[in-house]
C-alpha positions as CSV (number, residue, x, y, z in Angstrom):
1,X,145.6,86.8,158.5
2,X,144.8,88.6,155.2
3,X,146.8,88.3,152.1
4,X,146.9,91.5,150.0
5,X,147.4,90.3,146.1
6,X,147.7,93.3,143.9
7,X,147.5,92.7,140.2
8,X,148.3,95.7,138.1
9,X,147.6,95.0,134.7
10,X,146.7,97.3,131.5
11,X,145.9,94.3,128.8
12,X,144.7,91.7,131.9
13,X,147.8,89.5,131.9
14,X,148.7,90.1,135.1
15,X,145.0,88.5,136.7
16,X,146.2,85.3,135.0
17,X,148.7,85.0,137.4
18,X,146.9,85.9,140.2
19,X,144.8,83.3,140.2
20,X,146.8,80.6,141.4
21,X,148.9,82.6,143.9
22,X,145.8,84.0,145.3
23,X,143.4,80.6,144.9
24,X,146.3,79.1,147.6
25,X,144.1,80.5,150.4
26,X,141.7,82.1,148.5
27,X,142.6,85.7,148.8
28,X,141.0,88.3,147.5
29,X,142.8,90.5,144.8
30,X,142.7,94.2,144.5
31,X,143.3,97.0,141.8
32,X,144.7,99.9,141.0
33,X,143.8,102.9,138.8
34,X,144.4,102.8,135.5
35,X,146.8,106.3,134.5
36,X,146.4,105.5,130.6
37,X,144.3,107.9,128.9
38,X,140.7,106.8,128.0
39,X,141.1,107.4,124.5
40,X,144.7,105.2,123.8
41,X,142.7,102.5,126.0
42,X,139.6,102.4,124.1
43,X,141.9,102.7,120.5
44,X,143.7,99.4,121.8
45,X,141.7,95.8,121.2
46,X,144.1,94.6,124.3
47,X,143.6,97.2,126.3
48,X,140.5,97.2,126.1
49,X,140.2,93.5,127.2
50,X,142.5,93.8,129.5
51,X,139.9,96.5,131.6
52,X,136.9,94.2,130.7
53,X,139.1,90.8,132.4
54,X,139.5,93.3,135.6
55,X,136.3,94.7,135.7
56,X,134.6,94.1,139.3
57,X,137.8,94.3,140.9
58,X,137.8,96.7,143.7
59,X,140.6,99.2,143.8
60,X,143.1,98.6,146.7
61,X,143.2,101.6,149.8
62,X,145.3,102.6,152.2
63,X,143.5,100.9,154.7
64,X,143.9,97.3,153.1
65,X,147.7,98.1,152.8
66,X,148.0,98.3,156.5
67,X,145.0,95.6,157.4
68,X,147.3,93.1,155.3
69,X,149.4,90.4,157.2
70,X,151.8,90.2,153.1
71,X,151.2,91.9,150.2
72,X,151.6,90.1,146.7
73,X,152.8,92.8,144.4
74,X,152.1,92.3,140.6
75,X,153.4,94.3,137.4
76,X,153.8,93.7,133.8
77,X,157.0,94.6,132.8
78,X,157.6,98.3,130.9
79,X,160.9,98.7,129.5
80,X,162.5,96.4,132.2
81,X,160.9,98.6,135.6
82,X,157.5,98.8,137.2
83,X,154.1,99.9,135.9
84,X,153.5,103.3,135.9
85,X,150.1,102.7,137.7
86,X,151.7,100.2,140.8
87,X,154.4,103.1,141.3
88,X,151.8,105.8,141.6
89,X,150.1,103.6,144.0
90,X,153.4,102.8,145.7
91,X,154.0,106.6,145.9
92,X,150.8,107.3,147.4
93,X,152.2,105.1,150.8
94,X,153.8,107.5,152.7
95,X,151.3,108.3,155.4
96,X,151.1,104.4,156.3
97,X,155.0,103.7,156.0
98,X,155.7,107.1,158.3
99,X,153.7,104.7,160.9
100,X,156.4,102.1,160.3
101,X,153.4,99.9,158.9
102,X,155.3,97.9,156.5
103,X,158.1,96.5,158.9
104,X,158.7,93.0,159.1
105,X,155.3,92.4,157.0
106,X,156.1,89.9,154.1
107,X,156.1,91.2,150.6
108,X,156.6,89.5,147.2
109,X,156.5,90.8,143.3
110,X,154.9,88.7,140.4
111,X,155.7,90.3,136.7
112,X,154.4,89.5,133.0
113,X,156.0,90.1,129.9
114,X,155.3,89.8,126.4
115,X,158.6,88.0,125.8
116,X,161.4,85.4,127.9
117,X,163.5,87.9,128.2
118,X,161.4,91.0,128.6
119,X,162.6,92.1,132.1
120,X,160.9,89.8,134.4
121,X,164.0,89.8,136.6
122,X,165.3,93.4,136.5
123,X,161.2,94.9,137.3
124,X,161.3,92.7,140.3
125,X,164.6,93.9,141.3
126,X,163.6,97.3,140.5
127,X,160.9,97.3,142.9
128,X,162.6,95.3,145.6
129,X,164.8,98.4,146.3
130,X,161.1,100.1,146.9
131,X,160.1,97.0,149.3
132,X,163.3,97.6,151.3
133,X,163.1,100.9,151.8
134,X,159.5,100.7,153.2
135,X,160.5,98.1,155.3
136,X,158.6,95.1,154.2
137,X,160.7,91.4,154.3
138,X,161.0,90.4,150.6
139,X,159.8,86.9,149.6
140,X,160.7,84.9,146.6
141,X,160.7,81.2,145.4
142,X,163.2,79.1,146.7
143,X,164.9,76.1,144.0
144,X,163.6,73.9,146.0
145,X,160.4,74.5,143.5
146,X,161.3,72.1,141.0
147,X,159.3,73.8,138.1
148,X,162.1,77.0,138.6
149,X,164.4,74.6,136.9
150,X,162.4,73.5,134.0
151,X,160.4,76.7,133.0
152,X,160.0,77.9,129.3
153,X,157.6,80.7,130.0
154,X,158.0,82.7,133.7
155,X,159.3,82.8,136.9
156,X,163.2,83.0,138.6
157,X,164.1,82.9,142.5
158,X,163.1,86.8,142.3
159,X,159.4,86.0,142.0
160,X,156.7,84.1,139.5
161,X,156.6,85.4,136.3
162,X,154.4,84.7,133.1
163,X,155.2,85.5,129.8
164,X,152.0,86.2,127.4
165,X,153.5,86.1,124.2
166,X,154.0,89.1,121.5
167,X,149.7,88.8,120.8
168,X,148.9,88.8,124.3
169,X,147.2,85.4,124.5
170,X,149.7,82.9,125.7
171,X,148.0,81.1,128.6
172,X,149.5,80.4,132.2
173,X,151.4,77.3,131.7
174,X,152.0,73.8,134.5
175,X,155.4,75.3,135.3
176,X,154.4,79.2,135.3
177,X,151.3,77.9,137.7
178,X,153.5,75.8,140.3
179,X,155.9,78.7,140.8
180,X,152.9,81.1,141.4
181,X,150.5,78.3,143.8
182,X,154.2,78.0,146.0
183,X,155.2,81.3,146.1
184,X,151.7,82.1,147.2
185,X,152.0,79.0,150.1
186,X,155.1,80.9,151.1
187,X,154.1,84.4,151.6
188,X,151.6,83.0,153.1
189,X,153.3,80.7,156.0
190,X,156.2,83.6,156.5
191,X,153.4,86.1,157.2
192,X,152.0,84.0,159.6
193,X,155.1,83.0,160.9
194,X,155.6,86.9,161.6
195,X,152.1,87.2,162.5
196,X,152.7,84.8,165.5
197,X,156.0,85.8,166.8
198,X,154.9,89.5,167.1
199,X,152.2,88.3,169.0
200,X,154.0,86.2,171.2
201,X,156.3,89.2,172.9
């Protein structure tokens, strides 16, 4: 079964948390298009690292949305909702969700902020609603994940979280990590749960 991990990410923050969820079975992660125009990218230091840390990353189609047995969404948070650039992708679904596609495929959401309480919880929510209504079963992480209880940086039931810090640079932290690497094991084992009981009838 194939894990789609989707990484969305204008200054590169995003790809840090990729890593672990998608090194748990060594997915590979796709793209989207960047919607900011060239010229605020290239005036932007961050930005401009951001598109150099994704470089190489091919950018997700329509036909790896329906080839996937779970889909890992990721988004930094802007003004407490969803990238611009995953919701243009997300809009561009219908043809595959008219097909009924998406139900009872596993889906999850991963977020960065710059700050703790930048809106990690309210993007996910945000774009659960959109989950639901393409008819996707919504993963998140459990408390039995220890490192939910003790996190400084990221992460909440709703989905793993990272925060970078105001200058962009704060790495992925022990805690941040573990909630990514088990939220990655579980998408993973409810997909193929799903995977094998459709087969089975």
């Amino acid at each position: 079964m194939d894990i789609g991990v989707l990484p969305t990410s204008t200054k590169g923050r995003d790809n840090i948390i990729t890593d672990p969820i998608s090194r748990t079975y060594e997915w590979p992660a796709d793209g989207v298009p960047e919607l900011m125009p060239e010229t605020i990218v290239l005036s932007s230091p961050a930005m401009k690292a951001g598109v150099e840390m994704q470089n190489g990353i091919p950018l997700v189609t329509l036909n790896d949305f329906k080839e996937a047995g779970a889909i890992a969404f990721g988004t930094p948070t802007r003004f407490g909702n969803v990238s611009a650039q995953l919701k243009n992708q997300i809009d561009q679904l219908s043809s595959v969700w008219i097909k009924r596609v998406f139900e009872g495929k596993p889906a999850g959401i991963f977020v960065s902020t710059a700050t703790p309480h930048g809106g990690q919880e309210s993007t996910i929510l945000s774009l659960m609603n959109v989950l639901f209504h393409l008819g996707f079963v919504v993963v998140g992480v459990p408390y039995s994940v220890t490192d939910l209880h003790f996190t400084k940086g990221g992460g909440s039931p709703y989905g793993p979280g990272h925060v970078a810090g105001d200058d962009n640079r704060r790495e992925i932290d022990e805690n941040e990590t573990n909630i990514c690497r088990a939220f990655g094991r579980r998408l993973a084992e409810i997909g193929l749960k799903l995977t094998n009981s459709m087969i089975a009838k």
